[in-house]
TIVEX-294132 format. One record per residue (C-alpha): residue number from 1; x, y, z. Coordinates in Angstrom, 2 decimals. Example, Ala and Ser with C-alpha at 12.3 -4.5 7.8 and 13.67 -1.06 7.14 Angstrom:
<rs>
1,12.30,-4.50,7.80
2,13.67,-1.06,7.14
</rs>
This chain:
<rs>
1,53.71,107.43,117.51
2,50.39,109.47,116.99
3,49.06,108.95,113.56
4,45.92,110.84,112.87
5,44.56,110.37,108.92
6,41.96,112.09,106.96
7,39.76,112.26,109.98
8,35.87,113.93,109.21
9,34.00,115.08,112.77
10,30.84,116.11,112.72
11,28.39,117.76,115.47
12,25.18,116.89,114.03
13,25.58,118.88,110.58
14,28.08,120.69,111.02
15,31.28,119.84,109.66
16,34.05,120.45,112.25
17,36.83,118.91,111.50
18,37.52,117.91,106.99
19,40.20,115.49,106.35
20,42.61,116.27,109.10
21,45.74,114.39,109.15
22,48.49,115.03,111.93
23,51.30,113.11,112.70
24,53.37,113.15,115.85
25,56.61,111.53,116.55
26,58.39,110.25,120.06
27,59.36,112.94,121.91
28,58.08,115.77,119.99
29,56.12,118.61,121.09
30,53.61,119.18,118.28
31,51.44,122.59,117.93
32,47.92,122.89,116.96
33,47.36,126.43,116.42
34,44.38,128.82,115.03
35,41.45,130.70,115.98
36,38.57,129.89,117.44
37,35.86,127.85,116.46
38,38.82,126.48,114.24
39,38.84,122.99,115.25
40,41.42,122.19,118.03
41,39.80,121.49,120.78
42,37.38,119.12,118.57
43,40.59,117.53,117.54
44,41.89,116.68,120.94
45,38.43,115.31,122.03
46,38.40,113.02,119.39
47,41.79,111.74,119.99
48,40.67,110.93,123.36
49,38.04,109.44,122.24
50,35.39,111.83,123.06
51,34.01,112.39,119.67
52,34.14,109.85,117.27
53,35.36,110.21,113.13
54,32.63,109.57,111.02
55,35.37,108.69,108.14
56,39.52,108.64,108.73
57,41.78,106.39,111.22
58,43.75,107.21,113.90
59,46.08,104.99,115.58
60,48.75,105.05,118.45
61,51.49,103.08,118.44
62,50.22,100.68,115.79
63,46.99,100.52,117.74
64,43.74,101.79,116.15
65,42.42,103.71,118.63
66,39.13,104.72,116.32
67,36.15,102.66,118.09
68,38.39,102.40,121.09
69,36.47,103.79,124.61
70,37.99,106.88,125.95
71,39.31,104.82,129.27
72,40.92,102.61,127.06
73,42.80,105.75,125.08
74,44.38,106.48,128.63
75,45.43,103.41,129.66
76,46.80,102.93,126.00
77,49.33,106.07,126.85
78,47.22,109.58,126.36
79,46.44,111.84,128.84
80,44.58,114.65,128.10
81,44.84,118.20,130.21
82,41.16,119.33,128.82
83,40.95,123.28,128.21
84,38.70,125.08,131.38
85,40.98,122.87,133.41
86,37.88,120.55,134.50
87,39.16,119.86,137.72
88,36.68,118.58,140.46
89,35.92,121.45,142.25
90,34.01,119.95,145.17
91,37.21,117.61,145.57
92,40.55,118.08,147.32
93,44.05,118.49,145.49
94,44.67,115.42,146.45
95,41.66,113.23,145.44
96,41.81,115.30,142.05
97,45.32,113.62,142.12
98,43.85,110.22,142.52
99,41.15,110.40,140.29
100,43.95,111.05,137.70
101,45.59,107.50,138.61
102,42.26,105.55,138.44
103,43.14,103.45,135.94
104,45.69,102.17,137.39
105,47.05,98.92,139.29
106,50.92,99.21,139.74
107,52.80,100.16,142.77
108,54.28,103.17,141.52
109,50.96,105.54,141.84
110,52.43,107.14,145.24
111,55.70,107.64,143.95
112,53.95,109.60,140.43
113,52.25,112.05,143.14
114,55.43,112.48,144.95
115,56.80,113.42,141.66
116,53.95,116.43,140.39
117,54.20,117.32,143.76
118,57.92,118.31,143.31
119,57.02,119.65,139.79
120,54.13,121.68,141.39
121,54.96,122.77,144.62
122,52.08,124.95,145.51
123,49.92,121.32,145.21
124,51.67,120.45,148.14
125,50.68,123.38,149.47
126,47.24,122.89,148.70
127,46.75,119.17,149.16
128,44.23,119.16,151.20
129,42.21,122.15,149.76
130,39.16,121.91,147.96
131,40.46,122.96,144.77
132,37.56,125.15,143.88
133,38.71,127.47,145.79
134,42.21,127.62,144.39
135,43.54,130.55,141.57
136,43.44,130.14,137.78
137,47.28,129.36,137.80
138,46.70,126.86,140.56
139,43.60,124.63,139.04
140,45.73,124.54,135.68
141,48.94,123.23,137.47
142,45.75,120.62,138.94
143,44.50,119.82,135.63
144,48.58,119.22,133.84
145,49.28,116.82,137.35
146,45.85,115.24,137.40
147,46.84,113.61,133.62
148,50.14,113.16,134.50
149,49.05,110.61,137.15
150,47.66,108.59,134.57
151,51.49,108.09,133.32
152,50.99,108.72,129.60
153,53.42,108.59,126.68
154,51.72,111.52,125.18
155,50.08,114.47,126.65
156,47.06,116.16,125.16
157,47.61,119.88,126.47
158,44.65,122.07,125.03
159,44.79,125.85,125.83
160,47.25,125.29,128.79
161,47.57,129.04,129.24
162,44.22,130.51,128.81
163,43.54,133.16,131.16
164,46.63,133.37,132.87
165,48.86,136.43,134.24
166,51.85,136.82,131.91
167,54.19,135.45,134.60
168,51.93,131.97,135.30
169,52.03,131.72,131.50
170,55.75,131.40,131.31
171,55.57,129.34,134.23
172,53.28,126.51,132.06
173,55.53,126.57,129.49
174,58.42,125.81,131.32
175,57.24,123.05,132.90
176,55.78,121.82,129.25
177,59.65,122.27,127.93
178,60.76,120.18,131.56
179,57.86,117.80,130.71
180,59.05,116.89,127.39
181,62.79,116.71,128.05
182,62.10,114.19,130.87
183,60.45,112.24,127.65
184,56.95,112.97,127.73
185,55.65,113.75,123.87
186,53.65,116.50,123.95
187,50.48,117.47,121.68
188,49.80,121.16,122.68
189,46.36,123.12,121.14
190,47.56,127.25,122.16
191,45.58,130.46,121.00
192,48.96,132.17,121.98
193,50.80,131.24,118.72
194,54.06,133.10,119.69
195,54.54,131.12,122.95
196,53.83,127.43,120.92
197,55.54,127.96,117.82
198,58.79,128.79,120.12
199,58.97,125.80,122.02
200,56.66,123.13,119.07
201,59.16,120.73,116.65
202,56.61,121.04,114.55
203,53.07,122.86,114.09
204,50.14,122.84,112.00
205,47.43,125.50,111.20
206,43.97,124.62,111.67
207,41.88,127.07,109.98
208,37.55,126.18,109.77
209,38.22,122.59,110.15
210,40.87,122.48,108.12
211,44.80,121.75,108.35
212,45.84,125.13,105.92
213,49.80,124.69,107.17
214,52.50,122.33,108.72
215,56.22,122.66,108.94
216,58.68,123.40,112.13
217,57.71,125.83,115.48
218,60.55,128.49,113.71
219,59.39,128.04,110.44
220,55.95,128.74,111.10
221,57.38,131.93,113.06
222,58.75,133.23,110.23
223,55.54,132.43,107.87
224,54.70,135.80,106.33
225,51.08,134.46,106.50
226,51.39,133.15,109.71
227,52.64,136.43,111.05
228,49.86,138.26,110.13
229,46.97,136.16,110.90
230,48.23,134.66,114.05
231,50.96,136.97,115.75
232,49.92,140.27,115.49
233,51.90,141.33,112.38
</rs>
């Protein structure tokens, strides 16, 4: 579905991202994890289109999405859930909502709301809020329905639980689990390793630009190596 080849990123010289290849299959979630300044977030902008590979393909679907412009990513099928959420602050729930729909021009954009309303009920609650002014928990549930609106086959989710309370962070990855039963593929960038190698398929480790490991979520769990450099023991 997602086929990401020997891709080379740069920011100016800096090399941040050295022949990464990732692969992701439908309905999959997928795991990106490592530490900072590793690389993931760089990853997930590219993908959308963000940054550009200076060598390396990637394609979606059969379609090279390489040169293609970052509006054209979404209305390909990706939707990316950016990490610091990135929500309009100065805007409502609801025109957040709307935003996330832009590109579209079917009938079914009222019904989509309907639906990440019922997924997120406390948006309902907060429709016509200025979402500024909502809680950490809140803007992130924004930021997952914002790119849902945009309908896509996969999801980019980077750092979905970053700064959370314990109990919010089970709460996102519920609804990530819910999201990608109901058939969404899911590519999910974590710091809390634990938490995405449970619920991931599949994961790789991206260590200083660099894909180190890749196998399943459990197997990774179990990774000696893993366990020490990423789970605390």
């Amino acid at each position: 579905m997602l086929d990401i080849r020997n891709i080379n990123v740069y920011y100016g010289a800096i090399h941040a991202l050295e022949d990464v290849t990732v692969k992701v299959e439908p309905g999959e979630i997928v795991a990106i994890i490592g530490s900072n300044g590793a690389g993931k977030s760089t990853l997930l902008r590219t993908i959308s289109g963000l940054l550009r590979p200076r060598t390396g393909t990637m394609s979606f679907k059969g379609k090279d999405l390489t040169t293609m412009a970052p509006h054209d990513i979404v209305r390909a099928g990706i939707s990316h859930s950016p990490e610091g959420r990135r929500i309009f602050t100065n805007m409502s729930v609801h025109e957040n909502l709307q935003l996330g729909a832009f590109i579209r021009k079917d009938a079914g954009v009222a019904d989509d709301m309907e639906h990440v309303l019922k997924r997120f009920p406390r948006l309902r609650e907060r429709f016509k809020q200025n979402s500024g002014t909502m809680s950490g928990g809140e803007q992130q549930m924004l930021a997952i329905g914002r790119a849902l609106m945009a309908r896509p086959e996969i999801l980019l989710l980077d750092e979905p639980s970053l700064g959370l309370a314990p109990n919010l962070v089970t709460e996102i990855f519920n609804i990530v689990l819910d999201l990608n039963k109901e058939g969404t593929t899911i590519l999910l960038v974590e710091q809390n390793a634990n938490r995405a190698l449970e619920i991931a398929h599949r994961a790789y480790v991206l260590e200083t630009g660099k894909i180190v490991l890749s196998d399943t979520g459990k197997s990774l769990l179990a990774n000696p190596k893993v366990k020490e450099a990423y789970l605390g023991g």
